[in-house]
Every structure is written in C-alpha cells, then in structure tokens.
N, C-alpha and C positions, 0 to 999 in steps of 0.2 A: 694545261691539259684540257681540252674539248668534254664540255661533257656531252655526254649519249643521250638522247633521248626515246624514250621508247612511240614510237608515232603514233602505235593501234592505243595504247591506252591514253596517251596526249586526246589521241580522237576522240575515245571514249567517256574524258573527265570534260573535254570541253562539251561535247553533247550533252550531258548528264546534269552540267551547268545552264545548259539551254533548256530543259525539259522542263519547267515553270513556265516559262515564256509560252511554249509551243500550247502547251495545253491550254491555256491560258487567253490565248490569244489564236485566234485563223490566222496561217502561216504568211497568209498573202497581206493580212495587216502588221505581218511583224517583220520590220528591218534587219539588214543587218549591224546596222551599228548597236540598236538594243542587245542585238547576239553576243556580238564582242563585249559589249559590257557587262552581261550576264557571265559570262565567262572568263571576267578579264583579259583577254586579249587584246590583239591590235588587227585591225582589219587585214590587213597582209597575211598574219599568222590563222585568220578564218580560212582564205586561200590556201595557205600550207595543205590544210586538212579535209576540208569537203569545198566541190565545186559550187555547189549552190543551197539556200535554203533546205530545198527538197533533200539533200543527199545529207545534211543535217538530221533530215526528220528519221529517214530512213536508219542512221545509227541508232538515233533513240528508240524507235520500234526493235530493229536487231537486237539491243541490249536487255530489254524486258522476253520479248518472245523466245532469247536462247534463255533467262532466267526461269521463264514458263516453261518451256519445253523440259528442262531437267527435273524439274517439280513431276511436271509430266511421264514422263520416261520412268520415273521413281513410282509414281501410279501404277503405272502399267506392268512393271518391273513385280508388283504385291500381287497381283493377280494371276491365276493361272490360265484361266479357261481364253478361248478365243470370244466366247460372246459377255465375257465379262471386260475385257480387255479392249471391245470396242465401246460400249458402256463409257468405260477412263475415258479413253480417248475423243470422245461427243460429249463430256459433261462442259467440256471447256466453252459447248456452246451454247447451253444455258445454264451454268452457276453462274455467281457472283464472282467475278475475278476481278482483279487488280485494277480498279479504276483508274489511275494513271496508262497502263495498256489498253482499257477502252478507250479515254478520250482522244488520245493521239491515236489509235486506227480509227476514231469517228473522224479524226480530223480529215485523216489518210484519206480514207474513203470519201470526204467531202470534195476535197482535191481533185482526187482522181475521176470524181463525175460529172462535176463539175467545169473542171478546165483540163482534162488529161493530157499529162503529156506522154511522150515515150516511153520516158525514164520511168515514171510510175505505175504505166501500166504494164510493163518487165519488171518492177520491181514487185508489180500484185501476182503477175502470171508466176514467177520463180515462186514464191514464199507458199503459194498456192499449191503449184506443183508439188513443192519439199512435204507442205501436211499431205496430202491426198497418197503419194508413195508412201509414207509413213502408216496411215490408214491402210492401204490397200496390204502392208508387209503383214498387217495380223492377220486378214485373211488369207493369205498364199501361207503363212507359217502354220495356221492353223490347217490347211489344204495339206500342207507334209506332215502332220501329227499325226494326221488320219481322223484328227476332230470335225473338219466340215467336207463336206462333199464338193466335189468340184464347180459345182453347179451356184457355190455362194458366190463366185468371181463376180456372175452376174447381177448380186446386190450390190456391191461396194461404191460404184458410181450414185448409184441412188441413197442410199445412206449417208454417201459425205456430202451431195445437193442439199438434200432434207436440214443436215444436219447447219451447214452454209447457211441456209434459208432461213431457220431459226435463230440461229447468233445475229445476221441481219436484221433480223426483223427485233428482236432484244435490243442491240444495240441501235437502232433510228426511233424505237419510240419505246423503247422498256413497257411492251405490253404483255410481256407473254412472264407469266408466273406459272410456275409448280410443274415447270416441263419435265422436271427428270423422272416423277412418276409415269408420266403417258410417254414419254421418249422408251423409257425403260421396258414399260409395256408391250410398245411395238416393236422392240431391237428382240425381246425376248418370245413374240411370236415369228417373226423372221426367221430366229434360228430355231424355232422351231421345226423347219420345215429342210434347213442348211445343215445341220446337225449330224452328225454321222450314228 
C-alpha cells in the first residue's frame, strides 16, 4: 500500500527545518545542499517542494506571519472600539516580537533591495496588500458602526505608511524605543477629530 503524504505540511516541516540556516546565514550564502541536510532530505525531494531558495524563505515567513496574525486577530478580537483596534493592529510595529520573524524579514528585505527579483518583490507587494485591506477593514467597519466619520478613509493610507516607516526604521537599526506611547498619542488625537 502507498503511503500518502501530506505535501503542504511535508513543505512546512522541511522549511521549519531550514529556518536556523536562513536566519543564520544571508540566503545567498547558503546552499542548498546545507538545506537538504538541515532537513534531511535529498536534493531531488528540495525540488519536489519549493522551486528555489527564495520560495523556501518565503514558507518560513508565511509560517510565522499566519502564527502572528492569529495572535493578532485574537488582539483585535478583545477590543472593541475602532481606535483602539488600530492601536492592536500598529503595535506589531513597534513592540518587541518574535525575533526569529524579524530576522528572516531583515533578511527578506535585505534580498529584496538588494538584488530584487520578481518573485519577491510580488511576494512583498501581496503580503503588503493582505495587511493594509486588513488595516483599512477596521476603519470602513468602524465607518458602518457609525463610530467614525466617513472622512477617516482619508487617514488609513497615512497611518499604515507611518506605521510601515517605523517597523522599518526599528527593524534596520533598533533606534526607535517607547514608540507606543507617542504612536498611541498620535493615533488617539487623529481620532479625535474622525470620531463620530
């Protein structure tokens, strides 16, 4: 009898196996025969599962970021109000989280400015897109509660820049300490004015 194998989590325990390596090492210095052996496989069976390093890196981010986002969602989920709920939603980008999730998006991002390709810069625009609708749903659901005024659509763009620009700037030189008081400061006169 054949056995089955399940591919996506095949994919996901070999990734998960590689995620020392990647961090560990800049993608471009790391082989894949060190990949196969971090994962026991055989180079053929790397093939089976991801086309290239990069599409490697890419499971190991997806597999942290949907961990983060449930955490997330779960935040967001205890709050009620719309400007507290963007609050949750911006802490992600200056707290302290999961430094295995920063190092491998420092990486990402070293990659990607570095020597861009296609596939990463679709792979930055998509993940980018998914937060920002994400972002953007608290303020239109807050817009149907009748909590903000229609007129906040007009912050949302500028709030997730800001918000972008800081996690950035945190993660290429960890300069920026005790953001969530001045972030919170600001998001809390914003709606001041958005507030119904």
């Amino acid at each position: 009898m054949a056995i089955i194998v399940d591919k996506i989590k095949k994919r996901q325990d070999i990734a998960l196996a590689c995620k020392d390596i990647l961090i560990k090492q800049c993608i471009n210095n790391v082989s894949i025969a060190s990949l196969t052996k971090a994962a026991g496989i055989s180079k053929g069976s790397f093939y089976d599962y991801f086309t290239n390093k990069e599409d490697l890196l890419f499971e190991v981010i997806n597999i942290y970021l949907s961990f983060h986002n449930e955490i997330k969602q779960n935040k967001l989920n205890s709050v009620n109000s719309a400007r507290e709920k963007v609050k949750v939603f911006l802490q992600v980008f200056y707290e302290e989280d999961d430094d295995n999730l920063k190092e491998l998006y420092r990486e990402f991002l070293s990659i990607t400015l570095s020597n861009p390709s296609k596939e990463m810069m679709e792979y930055h625009l998509k993940r980018n897109d998914e937060y920002y609708k994400w972002f953007e749903s608290i303020f239109e659901n807050g817009i149907k509660k009748g909590e903000l005024k229609p007129i906040s659509r007009e912050v949302v763009n500028g709030l997730y820049i800001l918000g972008h620009g800081v996690f950035m700037s945190r993660l290429t030189c960890n300069s920026i300490q005790s953001n969530q008081t001045e972030a919170d400061k600001f998001i809390d006169a914003i709606f001041n004015f958005i507030e119904v």
